[in-house]
C-alpha positions in Angstrom: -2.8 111.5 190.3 -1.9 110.9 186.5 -3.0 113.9 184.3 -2.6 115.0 180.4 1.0 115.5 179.0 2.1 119.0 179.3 5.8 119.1 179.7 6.0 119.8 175.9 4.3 123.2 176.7 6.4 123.9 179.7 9.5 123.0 178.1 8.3 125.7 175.3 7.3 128.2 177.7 10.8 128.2 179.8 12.7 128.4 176.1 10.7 132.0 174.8 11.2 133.1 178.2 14.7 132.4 178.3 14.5 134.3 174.7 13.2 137.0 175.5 15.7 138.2 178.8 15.6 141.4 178.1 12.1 141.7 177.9 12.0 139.6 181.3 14.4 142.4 183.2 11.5 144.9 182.2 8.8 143.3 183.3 10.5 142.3 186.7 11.6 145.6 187.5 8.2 146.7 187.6 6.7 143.3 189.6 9.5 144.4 192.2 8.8 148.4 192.1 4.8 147.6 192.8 5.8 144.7 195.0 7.5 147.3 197.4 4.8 150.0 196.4 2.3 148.1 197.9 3.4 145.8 201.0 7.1 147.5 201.8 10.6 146.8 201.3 11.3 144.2 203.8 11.3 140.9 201.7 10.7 138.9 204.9 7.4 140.8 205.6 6.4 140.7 201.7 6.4 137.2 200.1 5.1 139.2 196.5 8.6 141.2 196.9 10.7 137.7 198.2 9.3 135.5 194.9 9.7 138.9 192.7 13.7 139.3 193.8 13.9 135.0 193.2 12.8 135.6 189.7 15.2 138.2 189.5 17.9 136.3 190.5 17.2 133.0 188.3 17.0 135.9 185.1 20.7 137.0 186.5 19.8 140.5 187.3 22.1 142.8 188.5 21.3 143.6 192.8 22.1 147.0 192.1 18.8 146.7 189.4 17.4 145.1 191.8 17.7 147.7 195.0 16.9 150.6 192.5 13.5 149.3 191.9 12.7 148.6 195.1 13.6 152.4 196.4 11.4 153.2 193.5 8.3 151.4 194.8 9.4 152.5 198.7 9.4 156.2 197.5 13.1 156.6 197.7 13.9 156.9 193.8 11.6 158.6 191.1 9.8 156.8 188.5 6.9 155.6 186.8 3.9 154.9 188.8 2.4 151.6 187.5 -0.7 150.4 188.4 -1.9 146.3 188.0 -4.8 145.7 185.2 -5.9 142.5 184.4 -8.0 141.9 180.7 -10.1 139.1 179.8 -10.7 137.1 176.3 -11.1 134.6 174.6 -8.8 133.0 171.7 -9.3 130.3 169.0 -12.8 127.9 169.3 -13.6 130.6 172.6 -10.5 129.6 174.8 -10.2 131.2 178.1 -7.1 133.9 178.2 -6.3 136.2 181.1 -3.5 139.2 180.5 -2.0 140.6 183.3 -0.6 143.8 182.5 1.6 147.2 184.7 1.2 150.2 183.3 1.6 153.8 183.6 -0.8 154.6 180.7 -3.9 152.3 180.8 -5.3 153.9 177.4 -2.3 152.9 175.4 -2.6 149.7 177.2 -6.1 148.5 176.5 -5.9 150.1 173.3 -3.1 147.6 172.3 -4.3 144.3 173.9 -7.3 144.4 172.0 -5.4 145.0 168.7 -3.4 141.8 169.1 -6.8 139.7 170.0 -8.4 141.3 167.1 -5.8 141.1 164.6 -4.8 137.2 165.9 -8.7 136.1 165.8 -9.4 136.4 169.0 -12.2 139.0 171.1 -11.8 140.9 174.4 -14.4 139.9 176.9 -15.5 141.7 180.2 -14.2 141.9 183.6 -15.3 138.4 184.9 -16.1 136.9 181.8 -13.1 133.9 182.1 -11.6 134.0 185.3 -14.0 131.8 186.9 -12.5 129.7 184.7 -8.7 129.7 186.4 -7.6 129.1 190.4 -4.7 131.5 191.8 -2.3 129.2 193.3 1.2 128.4 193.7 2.7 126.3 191.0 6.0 124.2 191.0 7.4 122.0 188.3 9.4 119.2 188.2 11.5 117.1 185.4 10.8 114.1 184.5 12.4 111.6 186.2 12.3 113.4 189.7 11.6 110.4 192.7 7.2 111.1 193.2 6.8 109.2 196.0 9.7 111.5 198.3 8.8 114.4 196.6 4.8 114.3 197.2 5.7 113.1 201.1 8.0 116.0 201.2 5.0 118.5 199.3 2.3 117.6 201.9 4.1 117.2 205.0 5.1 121.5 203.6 1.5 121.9 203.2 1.1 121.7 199.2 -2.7 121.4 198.1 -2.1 118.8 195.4 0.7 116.6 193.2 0.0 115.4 189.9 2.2 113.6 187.4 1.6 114.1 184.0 2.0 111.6 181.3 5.6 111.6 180.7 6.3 112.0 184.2 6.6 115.2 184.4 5.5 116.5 188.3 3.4 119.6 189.4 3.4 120.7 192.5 0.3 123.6 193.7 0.3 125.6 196.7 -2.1 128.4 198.3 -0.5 131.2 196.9 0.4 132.7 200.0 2.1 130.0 200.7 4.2 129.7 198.3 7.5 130.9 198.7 7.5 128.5 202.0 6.7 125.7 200.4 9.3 126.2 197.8 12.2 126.9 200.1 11.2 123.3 202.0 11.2 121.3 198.5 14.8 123.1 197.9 15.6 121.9 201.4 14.6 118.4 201.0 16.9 118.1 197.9 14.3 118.7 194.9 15.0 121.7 192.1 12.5 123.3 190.2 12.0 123.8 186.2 10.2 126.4 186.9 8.1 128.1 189.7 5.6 130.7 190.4 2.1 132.1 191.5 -0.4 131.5 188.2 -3.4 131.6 187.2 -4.0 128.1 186.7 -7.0 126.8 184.7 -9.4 124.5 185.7 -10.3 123.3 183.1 -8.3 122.7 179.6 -8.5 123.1 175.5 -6.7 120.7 173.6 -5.0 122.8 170.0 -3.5 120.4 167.2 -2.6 121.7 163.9 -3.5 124.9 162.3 -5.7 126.0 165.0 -2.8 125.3 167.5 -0.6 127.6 165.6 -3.4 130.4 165.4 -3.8 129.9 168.7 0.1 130.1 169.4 -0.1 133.6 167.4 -2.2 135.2 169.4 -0.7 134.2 172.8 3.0 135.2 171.8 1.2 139.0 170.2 0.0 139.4 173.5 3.0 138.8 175.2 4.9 140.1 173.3 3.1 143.7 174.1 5.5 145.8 176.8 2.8 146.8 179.3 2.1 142.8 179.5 3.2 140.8 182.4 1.7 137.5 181.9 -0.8 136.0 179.7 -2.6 132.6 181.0 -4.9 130.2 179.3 -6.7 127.2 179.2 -5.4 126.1 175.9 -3.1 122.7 175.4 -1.2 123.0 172.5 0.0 120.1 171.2 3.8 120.3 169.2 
């Protein structure tokens, strides 16, 4: 099925992540220390540790980065102890936004993700108040250009939930999160490379940003993620370039 042009916002999102590597190394070094922490060290018995060490290795991250933070989270190395928290809010016109954040201080934490949605125009909400809003699933995108027809045989004959193209022919693939990671490595199989890929918070729904509220909107999303103790911000809002 056809659906709005996004591959403007994807292309953007891939570029300020490739930006900010540094940043990226953090943040994965603590999604592979909890990862371990909570289902083990054995990446073929954990798919949250498997898809963390992928990332890792599409970032370029050292293995020896790698191993350390996974004897952190398995109790073999000292360090922080994070713990998950996930804030809700909404942005510009009342758009939906999720931040996912790890933390070993959840005062400093909260006490700065409501300073960047104040101070960018937006509001924190309460536990609940947007996620109804989003669907957890695996989520795997393809360039423009990429032959549909093979790859959506090749995405439901893995099990994939949907395909849609988007309007410049840009392809999305979703999965049940769990099974992500198996889906992937049968698309990688079958010939077809990612742009990007990973488990989201995808929403159902979307806001369409032109103009000055698009780069109000913009603001607030790169304060927030720009914040240390954030992992990932999602939300419903297109913004159009």
């Amino acid at each position: 099925m056809a659906g709005h042009s996004k591959w403007a916002n994807i292309k953007h999102k891939k570029a300020a992540t490739d930006a900010k590597r540094g940043k990226i190394w953090t943040r994965l070094i603590k999604e592979i220390t909890v990862a371990a922490r909570m289902g083990g060290g054995d990446i073929a018995a954990n798919p949250r540790l498997r898809l963390a060490i992928d990332k890792a290795a599409d970032a370029n991250m050292p293995k020896d980065n790698v191993q350390r933070a996974i004897q952190r989270g398995t109790g073999g190395l000292d360090g922080a102890n994070y713990e998950e928290i996930r804030y809700e809010g909404y942005g510009i016109n009342g758009a939906a936004i999720i931040v996912d954040c790890m933390t070993d201080n959840r005062v400093r934490t909260v006490a700065e993700v409501r300073h960047a949605f104040s101070k960018f125009g937006g509001n924190m909400g309460t536990e609940g108040s947007v996620a109804f809003l989003f669907k957890h699933c695996g989520q795997l995108l393809y360039a423009p250009g990429t032959n549909e027809d093979a790859l959506m045989e090749a995405a439901l004959e893995a099990g994939a939930e949907d395909v849609i193209t988007d309007d410049e022919g840009g392809i999305e693939v979703l999965t049940p999160p769990h099974d992500f990671s198996i889906i992937k490595d049968a698309l990688e199989k079958a010939g077809f490379k990612t742009e990007m890929a990973e488990v989201v918070m995808k929403p159902t729904t979307e806001t369409v940003f032109a103009g000055e509220d698009g780069q109000k909107m913009q603001k607030l999303l790169d304060a927030l993620e720009n914040l240390d103790d954030v992992q990932e911000v999602y939300s419903n809002a297109l913004i159009e370039e």
